[in-house]
C-alpha positions in Angstrom: 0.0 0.0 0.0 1.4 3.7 -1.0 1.8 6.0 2.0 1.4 9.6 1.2 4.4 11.3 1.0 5.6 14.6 0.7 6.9 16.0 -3.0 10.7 17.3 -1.8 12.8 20.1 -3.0 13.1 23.7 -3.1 14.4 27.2 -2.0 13.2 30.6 -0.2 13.5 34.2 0.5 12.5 37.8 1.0 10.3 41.3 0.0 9.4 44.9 -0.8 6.4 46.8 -1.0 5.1 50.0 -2.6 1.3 51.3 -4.0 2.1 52.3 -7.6 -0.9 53.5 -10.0 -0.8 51.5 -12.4 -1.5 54.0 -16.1 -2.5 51.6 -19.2 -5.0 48.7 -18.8 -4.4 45.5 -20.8 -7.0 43.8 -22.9 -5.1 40.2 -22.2 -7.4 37.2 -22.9 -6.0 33.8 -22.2 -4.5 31.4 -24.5 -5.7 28.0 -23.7 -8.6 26.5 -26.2 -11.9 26.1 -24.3 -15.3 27.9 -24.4 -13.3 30.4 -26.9 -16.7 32.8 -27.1 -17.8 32.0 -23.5 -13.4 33.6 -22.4 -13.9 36.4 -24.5 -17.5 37.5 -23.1 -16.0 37.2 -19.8 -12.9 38.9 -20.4 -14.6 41.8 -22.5 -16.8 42.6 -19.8 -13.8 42.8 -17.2 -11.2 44.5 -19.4 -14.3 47.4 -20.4 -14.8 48.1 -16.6 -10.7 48.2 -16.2 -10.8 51.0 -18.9 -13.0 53.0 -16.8 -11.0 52.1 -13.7 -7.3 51.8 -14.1 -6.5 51.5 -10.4 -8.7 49.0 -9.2 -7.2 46.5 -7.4 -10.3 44.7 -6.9 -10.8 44.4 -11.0 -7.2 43.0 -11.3 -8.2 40.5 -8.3 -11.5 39.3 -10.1 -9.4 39.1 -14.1 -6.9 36.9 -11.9 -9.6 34.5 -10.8 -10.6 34.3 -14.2 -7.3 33.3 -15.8 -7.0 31.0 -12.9 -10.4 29.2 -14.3 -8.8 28.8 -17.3 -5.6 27.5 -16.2 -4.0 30.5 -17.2 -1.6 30.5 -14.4 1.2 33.2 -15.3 -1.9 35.7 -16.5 -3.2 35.5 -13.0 0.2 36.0 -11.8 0.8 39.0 -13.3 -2.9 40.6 -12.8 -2.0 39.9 -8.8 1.1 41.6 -9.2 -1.1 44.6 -10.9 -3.3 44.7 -7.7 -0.2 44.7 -5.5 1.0 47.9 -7.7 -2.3 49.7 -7.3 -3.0 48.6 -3.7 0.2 46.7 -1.7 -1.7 46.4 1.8 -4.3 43.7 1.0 -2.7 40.3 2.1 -5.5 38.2 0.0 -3.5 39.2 -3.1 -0.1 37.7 -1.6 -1.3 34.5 -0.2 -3.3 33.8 -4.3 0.2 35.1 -5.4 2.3 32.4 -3.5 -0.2 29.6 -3.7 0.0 30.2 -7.8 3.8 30.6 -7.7 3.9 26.9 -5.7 1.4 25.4 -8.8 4.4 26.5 -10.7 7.4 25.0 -8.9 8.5 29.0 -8.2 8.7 28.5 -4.4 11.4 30.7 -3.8 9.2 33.5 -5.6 6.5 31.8 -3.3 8.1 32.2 0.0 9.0 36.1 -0.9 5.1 36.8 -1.3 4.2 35.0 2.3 7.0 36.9 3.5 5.7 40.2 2.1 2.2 38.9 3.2 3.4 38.9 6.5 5.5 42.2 6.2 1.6 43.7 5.6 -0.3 41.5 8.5 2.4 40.2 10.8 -1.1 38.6 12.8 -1.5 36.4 9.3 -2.5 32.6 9.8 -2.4 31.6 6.4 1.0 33.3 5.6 2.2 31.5 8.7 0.7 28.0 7.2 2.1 28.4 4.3 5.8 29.2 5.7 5.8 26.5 7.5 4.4 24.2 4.4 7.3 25.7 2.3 9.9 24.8 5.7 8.2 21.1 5.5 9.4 20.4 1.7 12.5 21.6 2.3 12.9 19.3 5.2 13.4 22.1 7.7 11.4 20.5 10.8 12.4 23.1 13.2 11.4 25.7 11.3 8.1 23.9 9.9 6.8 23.4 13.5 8.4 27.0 14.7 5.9 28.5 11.9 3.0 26.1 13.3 3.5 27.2 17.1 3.3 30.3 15.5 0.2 30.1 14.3 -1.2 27.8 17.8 -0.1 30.7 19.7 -2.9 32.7 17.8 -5.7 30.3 17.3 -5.5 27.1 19.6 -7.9 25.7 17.6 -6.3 26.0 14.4 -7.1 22.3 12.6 -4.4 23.5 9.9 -2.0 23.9 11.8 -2.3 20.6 14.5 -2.5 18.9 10.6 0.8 20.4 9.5 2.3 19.5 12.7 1.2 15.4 12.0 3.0 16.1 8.6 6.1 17.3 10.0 6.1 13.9 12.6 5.2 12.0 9.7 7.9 13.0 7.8 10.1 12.3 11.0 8.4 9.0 11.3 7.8 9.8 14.6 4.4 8.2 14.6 3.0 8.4 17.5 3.2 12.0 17.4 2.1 11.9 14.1 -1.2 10.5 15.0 -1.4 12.6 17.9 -1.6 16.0 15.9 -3.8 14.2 12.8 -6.0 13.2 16.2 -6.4 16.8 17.6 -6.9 18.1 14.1 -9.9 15.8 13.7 -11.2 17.0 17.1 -11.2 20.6 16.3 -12.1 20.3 12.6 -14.7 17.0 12.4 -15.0 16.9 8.6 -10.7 17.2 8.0 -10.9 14.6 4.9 -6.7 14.6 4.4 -6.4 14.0 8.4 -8.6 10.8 8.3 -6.8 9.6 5.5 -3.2 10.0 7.2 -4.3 8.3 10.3 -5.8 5.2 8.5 -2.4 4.6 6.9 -0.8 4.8 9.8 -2.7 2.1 11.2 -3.0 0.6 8.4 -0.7 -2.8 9.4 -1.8 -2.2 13.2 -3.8 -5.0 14.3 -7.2 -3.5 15.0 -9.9 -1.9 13.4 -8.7 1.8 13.7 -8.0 2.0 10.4 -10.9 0.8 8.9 -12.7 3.4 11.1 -11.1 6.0 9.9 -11.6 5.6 6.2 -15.2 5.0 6.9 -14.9 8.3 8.2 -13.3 9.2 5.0 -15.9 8.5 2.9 -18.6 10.3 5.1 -17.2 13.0 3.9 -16.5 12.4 0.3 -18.1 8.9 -1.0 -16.7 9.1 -4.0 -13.2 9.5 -3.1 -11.1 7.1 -5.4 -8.4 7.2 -2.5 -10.2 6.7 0.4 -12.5 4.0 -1.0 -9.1 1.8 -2.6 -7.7 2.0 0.9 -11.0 1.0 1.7 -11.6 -1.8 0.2 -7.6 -2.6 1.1 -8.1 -2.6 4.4 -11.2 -5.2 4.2 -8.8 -7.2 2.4 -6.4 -7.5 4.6 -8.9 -7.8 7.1 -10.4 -11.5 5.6 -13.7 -8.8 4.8 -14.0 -10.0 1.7 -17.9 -9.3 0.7 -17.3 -5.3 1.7 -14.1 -5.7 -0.2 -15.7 -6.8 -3.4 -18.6 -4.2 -2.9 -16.1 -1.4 -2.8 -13.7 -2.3 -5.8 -16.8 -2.3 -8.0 -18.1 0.8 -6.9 -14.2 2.2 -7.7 -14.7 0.7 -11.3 -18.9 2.5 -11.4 -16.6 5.8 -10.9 -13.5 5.5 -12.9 -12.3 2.0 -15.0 -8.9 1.2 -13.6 -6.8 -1.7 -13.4 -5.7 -2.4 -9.7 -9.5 -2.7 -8.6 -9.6 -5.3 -11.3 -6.9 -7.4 -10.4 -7.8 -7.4 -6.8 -10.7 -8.3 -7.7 -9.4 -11.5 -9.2 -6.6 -12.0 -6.5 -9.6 -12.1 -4.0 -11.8 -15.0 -6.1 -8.9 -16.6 -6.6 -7.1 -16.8 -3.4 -9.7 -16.5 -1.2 -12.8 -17.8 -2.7 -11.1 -20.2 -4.8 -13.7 -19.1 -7.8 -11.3 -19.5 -10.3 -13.3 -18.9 -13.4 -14.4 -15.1 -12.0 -10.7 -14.8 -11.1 -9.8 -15.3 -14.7 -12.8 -12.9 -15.5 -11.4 -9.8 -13.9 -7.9 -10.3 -14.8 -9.0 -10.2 -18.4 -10.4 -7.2 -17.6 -7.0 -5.7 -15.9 -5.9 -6.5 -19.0 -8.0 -4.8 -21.2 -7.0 -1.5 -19.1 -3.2 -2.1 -19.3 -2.7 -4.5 -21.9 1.3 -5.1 -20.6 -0.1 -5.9 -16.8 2.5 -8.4 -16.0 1.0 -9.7 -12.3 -2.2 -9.9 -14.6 -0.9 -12.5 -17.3 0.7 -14.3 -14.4 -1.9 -15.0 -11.7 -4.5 -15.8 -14.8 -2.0 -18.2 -15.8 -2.0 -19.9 -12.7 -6.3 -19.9 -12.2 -5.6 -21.6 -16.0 -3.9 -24.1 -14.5 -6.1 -25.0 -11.8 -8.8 -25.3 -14.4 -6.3 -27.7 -16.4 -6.5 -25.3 -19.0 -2.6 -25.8 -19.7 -2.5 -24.4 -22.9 -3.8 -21.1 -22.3 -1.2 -20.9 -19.0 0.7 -21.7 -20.9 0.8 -18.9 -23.6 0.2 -15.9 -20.4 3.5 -17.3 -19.0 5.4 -16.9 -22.0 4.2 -13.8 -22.5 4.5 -12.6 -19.3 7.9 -14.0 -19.5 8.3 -11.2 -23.1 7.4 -8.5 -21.0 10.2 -9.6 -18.0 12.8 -12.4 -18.7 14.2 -12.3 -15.5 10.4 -12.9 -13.7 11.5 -16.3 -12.1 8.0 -17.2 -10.8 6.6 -16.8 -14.3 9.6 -19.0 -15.6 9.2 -21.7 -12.8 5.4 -22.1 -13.8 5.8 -22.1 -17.2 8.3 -25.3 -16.1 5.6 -26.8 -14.3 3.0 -26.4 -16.6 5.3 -28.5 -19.8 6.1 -31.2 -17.2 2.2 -31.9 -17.7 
Protein backbone atom coordinates (compact mmCIF):
# COMPACT_ATOMS: atom_id res chain seq x y z
CA UNK A 1 0.00 0.00 0.00
CA UNK A 2 1.40 3.67 -1.02
CA UNK A 3 1.80 5.97 1.96
CA UNK A 4 1.37 9.58 1.15
CA UNK A 5 4.39 11.29 0.98
CA UNK A 6 5.60 14.63 0.74
CA UNK A 7 6.93 16.02 -3.01
CA UNK A 8 10.68 17.35 -1.78
CA UNK A 9 12.82 20.14 -2.98
CA UNK A 10 13.10 23.70 -3.07
CA UNK A 11 14.43 27.16 -1.96
CA UNK A 12 13.22 30.62 -0.15
CA UNK A 13 13.54 34.23 0.54
CA UNK A 14 12.49 37.80 1.00
CA UNK A 15 10.31 41.27 0.00
CA UNK A 16 9.42 44.93 -0.84
CA UNK A 17 6.38 46.78 -0.98
CA UNK A 18 5.13 49.97 -2.58
CA UNK A 19 1.34 51.30 -4.00
CA UNK A 20 2.12 52.31 -7.58
CA UNK A 21 -0.95 53.46 -9.99
CA UNK A 22 -0.85 51.48 -12.44
CA UNK A 23 -1.51 54.02 -16.05
CA UNK A 24 -2.51 51.65 -19.20
CA UNK A 25 -4.96 48.70 -18.85
CA UNK A 26 -4.42 45.50 -20.84
CA UNK A 27 -7.01 43.77 -22.94
CA UNK A 28 -5.09 40.20 -22.24
CA UNK A 29 -7.42 37.18 -22.90
CA UNK A 30 -6.01 33.83 -22.21
CA UNK A 31 -4.48 31.38 -24.46
CA UNK A 32 -5.75 28.03 -23.69
CA UNK A 33 -8.59 26.49 -26.21
CA UNK A 34 -11.94 26.08 -24.31
CA UNK A 35 -15.27 27.88 -24.36
CA UNK A 36 -13.33 30.36 -26.86
CA UNK A 37 -16.65 32.81 -27.14
CA UNK A 38 -17.83 32.00 -23.53
CA UNK A 39 -13.41 33.57 -22.41
CA UNK A 40 -13.86 36.41 -24.49
CA UNK A 41 -17.47 37.46 -23.13
CA UNK A 42 -15.98 37.18 -19.85
CA UNK A 43 -12.89 38.86 -20.36
CA UNK A 44 -14.58 41.82 -22.54
CA UNK A 45 -16.76 42.64 -19.80
CA UNK A 46 -13.82 42.80 -17.20
CA UNK A 47 -11.24 44.53 -19.38
CA UNK A 48 -14.30 47.36 -20.42
CA UNK A 49 -14.78 48.09 -16.62
CA UNK A 50 -10.68 48.19 -16.19
CA UNK A 51 -10.81 51.00 -18.90
CA UNK A 52 -12.99 53.01 -16.76
CA UNK A 53 -11.01 52.07 -13.65
CA UNK A 54 -7.33 51.81 -14.06
CA UNK A 55 -6.46 51.51 -10.38
CA UNK A 56 -8.72 48.95 -9.18
CA UNK A 57 -7.22 46.47 -7.40
CA UNK A 58 -10.31 44.70 -6.87
CA UNK A 59 -10.79 44.41 -10.97
CA UNK A 60 -7.17 43.05 -11.33
CA UNK A 61 -8.15 40.53 -8.27
CA UNK A 62 -11.50 39.34 -10.14
CA UNK A 63 -9.42 39.10 -14.10
CA UNK A 64 -6.91 36.86 -11.90
CA UNK A 65 -9.58 34.46 -10.81
CA UNK A 66 -10.59 34.27 -14.16
CA UNK A 67 -7.31 33.29 -15.76
CA UNK A 68 -7.04 31.03 -12.89
CA UNK A 69 -10.38 29.24 -14.26
CA UNK A 70 -8.85 28.79 -17.26
CA UNK A 71 -5.60 27.48 -16.23
CA UNK A 72 -4.05 30.51 -17.19
CA UNK A 73 -1.57 30.52 -14.39
CA UNK A 74 1.23 33.22 -15.30
CA UNK A 75 -1.87 35.72 -16.46
CA UNK A 76 -3.17 35.54 -13.03
CA UNK A 77 0.16 36.05 -11.79
CA UNK A 78 0.78 38.97 -13.31
CA UNK A 79 -2.87 40.57 -12.76
CA UNK A 80 -2.01 39.86 -8.84
CA UNK A 81 1.14 41.58 -9.18
CA UNK A 82 -1.11 44.57 -10.86
CA UNK A 83 -3.32 44.72 -7.71
CA UNK A 84 -0.20 44.65 -5.51
CA UNK A 85 1.04 47.86 -7.74
CA UNK A 86 -2.32 49.69 -7.27
CA UNK A 87 -2.99 48.59 -3.67
CA UNK A 88 0.18 46.68 -1.67
CA UNK A 89 -1.70 46.36 1.81
CA UNK A 90 -4.26 43.69 1.03
CA UNK A 91 -2.70 40.29 2.13
CA UNK A 92 -5.47 38.17 -0.04
CA UNK A 93 -3.53 39.24 -3.06
CA UNK A 94 -0.12 37.74 -1.60
CA UNK A 95 -1.34 34.53 -0.15
CA UNK A 96 -3.30 33.79 -4.25
CA UNK A 97 0.23 35.08 -5.39
CA UNK A 98 2.28 32.39 -3.53
CA UNK A 99 -0.24 29.57 -3.74
CA UNK A 100 0.02 30.16 -7.85
CA UNK A 101 3.76 30.63 -7.75
CA UNK A 102 3.89 26.89 -5.65
CA UNK A 103 1.37 25.43 -8.83
CA UNK A 104 4.41 26.48 -10.71
CA UNK A 105 7.40 24.99 -8.92
CA UNK A 106 8.46 29.04 -8.21
CA UNK A 107 8.74 28.47 -4.42
CA UNK A 108 11.37 30.66 -3.78
CA UNK A 109 9.15 33.47 -5.55
CA UNK A 110 6.52 31.84 -3.27
CA UNK A 111 8.09 32.21 -0.04
CA UNK A 112 8.99 36.14 -0.89
CA UNK A 113 5.13 36.77 -1.34
CA UNK A 114 4.18 35.00 2.30
CA UNK A 115 6.96 36.90 3.53
CA UNK A 116 5.73 40.19 2.08
CA UNK A 117 2.18 38.95 3.24
CA UNK A 118 3.39 38.92 6.51
CA UNK A 119 5.55 42.22 6.22
CA UNK A 120 1.63 43.71 5.62
CA UNK A 121 -0.28 41.50 8.48
CA UNK A 122 2.37 40.19 10.80
CA UNK A 123 -1.14 38.59 12.76
CA UNK A 124 -1.49 36.41 9.31
CA UNK A 125 -2.52 32.58 9.79
CA UNK A 126 -2.43 31.57 6.37
CA UNK A 127 0.98 33.26 5.59
CA UNK A 128 2.18 31.46 8.67
CA UNK A 129 0.72 27.95 7.22
CA UNK A 130 2.07 28.42 4.30
CA UNK A 131 5.78 29.25 5.66
CA UNK A 132 5.83 26.46 7.52
CA UNK A 133 4.35 24.23 4.39
CA UNK A 134 7.25 25.66 2.28
CA UNK A 135 9.88 24.81 5.69
CA UNK A 136 8.21 21.06 5.53
CA UNK A 137 9.43 20.39 1.66
CA UNK A 138 12.52 21.55 2.32
CA UNK A 139 12.87 19.34 5.24
CA UNK A 140 13.43 22.06 7.72
CA UNK A 141 11.36 20.47 10.75
CA UNK A 142 12.45 23.07 13.21
CA UNK A 143 11.37 25.74 11.30
CA UNK A 144 8.12 23.93 9.95
CA UNK A 145 6.75 23.39 13.46
CA UNK A 146 8.37 26.97 14.75
CA UNK A 147 5.87 28.50 11.87
CA UNK A 148 2.98 26.12 13.32
CA UNK A 149 3.53 27.25 17.15
CA UNK A 150 3.32 30.30 15.53
CA UNK A 151 0.23 30.07 14.35
CA UNK A 152 -1.22 27.79 17.77
CA UNK A 153 -0.14 30.66 19.72
CA UNK A 154 -2.87 32.70 17.75
CA UNK A 155 -5.69 30.32 17.32
CA UNK A 156 -5.49 27.07 19.56
CA UNK A 157 -7.95 25.68 17.63
CA UNK A 158 -6.28 25.97 14.37
CA UNK A 159 -7.10 22.26 12.60
CA UNK A 160 -4.35 23.50 9.93
CA UNK A 161 -2.04 23.87 11.82
CA UNK A 162 -2.29 20.61 14.53
CA UNK A 163 -2.45 18.88 10.62
CA UNK A 164 0.78 20.44 9.48
CA UNK A 165 2.35 19.45 12.69
CA UNK A 166 1.19 15.41 12.04
CA UNK A 167 3.02 16.07 8.57
CA UNK A 168 6.12 17.28 10.04
CA UNK A 169 6.11 13.86 12.60
CA UNK A 170 5.18 12.03 9.73
CA UNK A 171 7.92 12.99 7.80
CA UNK A 172 10.14 12.34 11.03
CA UNK A 173 8.38 9.00 11.26
CA UNK A 174 7.85 9.79 14.63
CA UNK A 175 4.43 8.25 14.59
CA UNK A 176 3.03 8.41 17.46
CA UNK A 177 3.22 12.04 17.41
CA UNK A 178 2.05 11.91 14.08
CA UNK A 179 -1.21 10.47 14.97
CA UNK A 180 -1.38 12.56 17.88
CA UNK A 181 -1.60 15.96 15.95
CA UNK A 182 -3.80 14.18 12.83
CA UNK A 183 -5.97 13.19 16.16
CA UNK A 184 -6.43 16.84 17.57
CA UNK A 185 -6.87 18.11 14.11
CA UNK A 186 -9.93 15.78 13.72
CA UNK A 187 -11.21 17.00 17.14
CA UNK A 188 -11.16 20.60 16.32
CA UNK A 189 -12.10 20.27 12.58
CA UNK A 190 -14.70 17.04 12.39
CA UNK A 191 -14.96 16.94 8.65
CA UNK A 192 -10.70 17.23 7.97
CA UNK A 193 -10.89 14.65 4.92
CA UNK A 194 -6.66 14.64 4.36
CA UNK A 195 -6.38 13.99 8.35
CA UNK A 196 -8.60 10.78 8.25
CA UNK A 197 -6.76 9.63 5.50
CA UNK A 198 -3.23 9.95 7.18
CA UNK A 199 -4.34 8.28 10.30
CA UNK A 200 -5.85 5.21 8.48
CA UNK A 201 -2.44 4.58 6.88
CA UNK A 202 -0.79 4.82 9.79
CA UNK A 203 -2.66 2.11 11.23
CA UNK A 204 -2.96 0.56 8.45
CA UNK A 205 -0.72 -2.77 9.38
CA UNK A 206 -1.85 -2.25 13.17
CA UNK A 207 -3.82 -5.03 14.30
CA UNK A 208 -7.20 -3.48 15.01
CA UNK A 209 -9.91 -1.87 13.38
CA UNK A 210 -8.65 1.79 13.66
CA UNK A 211 -8.00 2.02 10.40
CA UNK A 212 -10.88 0.77 8.91
CA UNK A 213 -12.69 3.44 11.06
CA UNK A 214 -11.08 6.00 9.89
CA UNK A 215 -11.64 5.58 6.25
CA UNK A 216 -15.19 4.98 6.93
CA UNK A 217 -14.91 8.31 8.23
CA UNK A 218 -13.29 9.24 5.05
CA UNK A 219 -15.92 8.54 2.86
CA UNK A 220 -18.62 10.27 5.05
CA UNK A 221 -17.19 12.98 3.86
CA UNK A 222 -16.49 12.39 0.34
CA UNK A 223 -18.13 8.86 -1.01
CA UNK A 224 -16.70 9.07 -4.02
CA UNK A 225 -13.21 9.46 -3.06
CA UNK A 226 -11.08 7.12 -5.39
CA UNK A 227 -8.40 7.18 -2.52
CA UNK A 228 -10.20 6.65 0.41
CA UNK A 229 -12.45 3.95 -1.01
CA UNK A 230 -9.07 1.84 -2.65
CA UNK A 231 -7.67 1.99 0.93
CA UNK A 232 -10.98 0.96 1.73
CA UNK A 233 -11.55 -1.77 0.23
CA UNK A 234 -7.64 -2.63 1.14
CA UNK A 235 -8.14 -2.56 4.37
CA UNK A 236 -11.16 -5.19 4.24
CA UNK A 237 -8.84 -7.21 2.42
CA UNK A 238 -6.40 -7.47 4.61
CA UNK A 239 -8.92 -7.83 7.12
CA UNK A 240 -10.42 -11.46 5.62
CA UNK A 241 -13.73 -8.84 4.81
CA UNK A 242 -14.00 -10.00 1.74
CA UNK A 243 -17.88 -9.34 0.71
CA UNK A 244 -17.25 -5.31 1.73
CA UNK A 245 -14.08 -5.74 -0.16
CA UNK A 246 -15.74 -6.82 -3.40
CA UNK A 247 -18.55 -4.17 -2.91
CA UNK A 248 -16.12 -1.37 -2.77
CA UNK A 249 -13.67 -2.34 -5.76
CA UNK A 250 -16.81 -2.30 -7.99
CA UNK A 251 -18.09 0.80 -6.86
CA UNK A 252 -14.19 2.23 -7.65
CA UNK A 253 -14.73 0.72 -11.27
CA UNK A 254 -18.89 2.45 -11.39
CA UNK A 255 -16.60 5.77 -10.89
CA UNK A 256 -13.52 5.46 -12.88
CA UNK A 257 -12.27 1.98 -14.99
CA UNK A 258 -8.90 1.21 -13.58
CA UNK A 259 -6.77 -1.75 -13.38
CA UNK A 260 -5.72 -2.35 -9.66
CA UNK A 261 -9.49 -2.71 -8.62
CA UNK A 262 -9.63 -5.32 -11.35
CA UNK A 263 -6.91 -7.37 -10.40
CA UNK A 264 -7.84 -7.44 -6.76
CA UNK A 265 -10.74 -8.30 -7.74
CA UNK A 266 -9.40 -11.46 -9.22
CA UNK A 267 -6.57 -12.01 -6.51
CA UNK A 268 -9.63 -12.15 -3.97
CA UNK A 269 -11.75 -14.97 -6.09
CA UNK A 270 -8.91 -16.65 -6.61
CA UNK A 271 -7.06 -16.82 -3.39
CA UNK A 272 -9.70 -16.54 -1.18
CA UNK A 273 -12.75 -17.83 -2.71
CA UNK A 274 -11.14 -20.16 -4.85
CA UNK A 275 -13.69 -19.10 -7.81
CA UNK A 276 -11.30 -19.51 -10.32
CA UNK A 277 -13.29 -18.91 -13.35
CA UNK A 278 -14.41 -15.14 -11.97
CA UNK A 279 -10.70 -14.84 -11.12
CA UNK A 280 -9.85 -15.33 -14.74
CA UNK A 281 -12.79 -12.88 -15.49
CA UNK A 282 -11.40 -9.83 -13.92
CA UNK A 283 -7.93 -10.32 -14.78
CA UNK A 284 -9.03 -10.19 -18.42
CA UNK A 285 -10.40 -7.22 -17.63
CA UNK A 286 -6.99 -5.73 -15.89
CA UNK A 287 -5.91 -6.52 -19.00
CA UNK A 288 -8.00 -4.81 -21.17
CA UNK A 289 -7.02 -1.47 -19.15
CA UNK A 290 -3.17 -2.11 -19.25
CA UNK A 291 -2.75 -4.45 -21.95
CA UNK A 292 1.27 -5.07 -20.65
CA UNK A 293 -0.14 -5.88 -16.76
CA UNK A 294 2.53 -8.40 -16.00
CA UNK A 295 0.98 -9.73 -12.34
CA UNK A 296 -2.16 -9.90 -14.59
CA UNK A 297 -0.86 -12.45 -17.26
CA UNK A 298 0.67 -14.26 -14.41
CA UNK A 299 -1.92 -14.96 -11.66
CA UNK A 300 -4.49 -15.83 -14.82
CA UNK A 301 -2.04 -18.22 -15.79
CA UNK A 302 -2.01 -19.93 -12.67
CA UNK A 303 -6.26 -19.85 -12.17
CA UNK A 304 -5.59 -21.63 -16.03
CA UNK A 305 -3.88 -24.13 -14.55
CA UNK A 306 -6.08 -24.99 -11.83
CA UNK A 307 -8.82 -25.33 -14.45
CA UNK A 308 -6.30 -27.71 -16.40
CA UNK A 309 -6.52 -25.29 -19.01
CA UNK A 310 -2.63 -25.82 -19.71
CA UNK A 311 -2.46 -24.41 -22.88
CA UNK A 312 -3.79 -21.13 -22.35
CA UNK A 313 -1.23 -20.89 -18.99
CA UNK A 314 0.73 -21.66 -20.93
CA UNK A 315 0.78 -18.85 -23.59
CA UNK A 316 0.16 -15.87 -20.35
CA UNK A 317 3.46 -17.28 -19.04
CA UNK A 318 5.40 -16.93 -22.02
CA UNK A 319 4.21 -13.75 -22.51
CA UNK A 320 4.49 -12.57 -19.32
CA UNK A 321 7.89 -14.00 -19.46
CA UNK A 322 8.27 -11.21 -23.07
CA UNK A 323 7.41 -8.46 -21.04
CA UNK A 324 10.21 -9.62 -18.05
CA UNK A 325 12.76 -12.38 -18.69
CA UNK A 326 14.18 -12.28 -15.47
CA UNK A 327 10.36 -12.90 -13.66
CA UNK A 328 11.49 -16.33 -12.10
CA UNK A 329 8.03 -17.24 -10.80
CA UNK A 330 6.58 -16.83 -14.27
CA UNK A 331 9.56 -18.95 -15.57
CA UNK A 332 9.21 -21.71 -12.79
CA UNK A 333 5.37 -22.12 -13.79
CA UNK A 334 5.75 -22.06 -17.21
CA UNK A 335 8.34 -25.33 -16.08
CA UNK A 336 5.64 -26.78 -14.33
CA UNK A 337 2.97 -26.40 -16.59
CA UNK A 338 5.29 -28.50 -19.79
CA UNK A 339 6.12 -31.24 -17.25
CA UNK A 340 2.24 -31.94 -17.70
Amino acid sequence: MNRIILILGFSLFLFSCGNEPINEVSEEVPTQDTTASEQVTEFKAINELLKDDINNSELYLKRAKLYMKYNDVSSAVNDLDRAIKVDSLIPEYYLLKAELLKSQDKLKESKEALDKCLYVDNENIPARIGLGWLALILRNHKQALDYADAVLRRDIHSAEAYYLKGMIFEDKQDTVRAISSFATAIEQENDYFDAYMHLALLHFDAPNTLSKGYFKNALRIDSNSLEALYGFGMICQERGDYNEAIETYYKILNIHEYREPHFNLGYIHQEYLKVYDVAIEHYTNAIKVEPKYLDAYFNRALCYEQRDELKKAEKDLRYALELNPQYTNAAVALERILKY
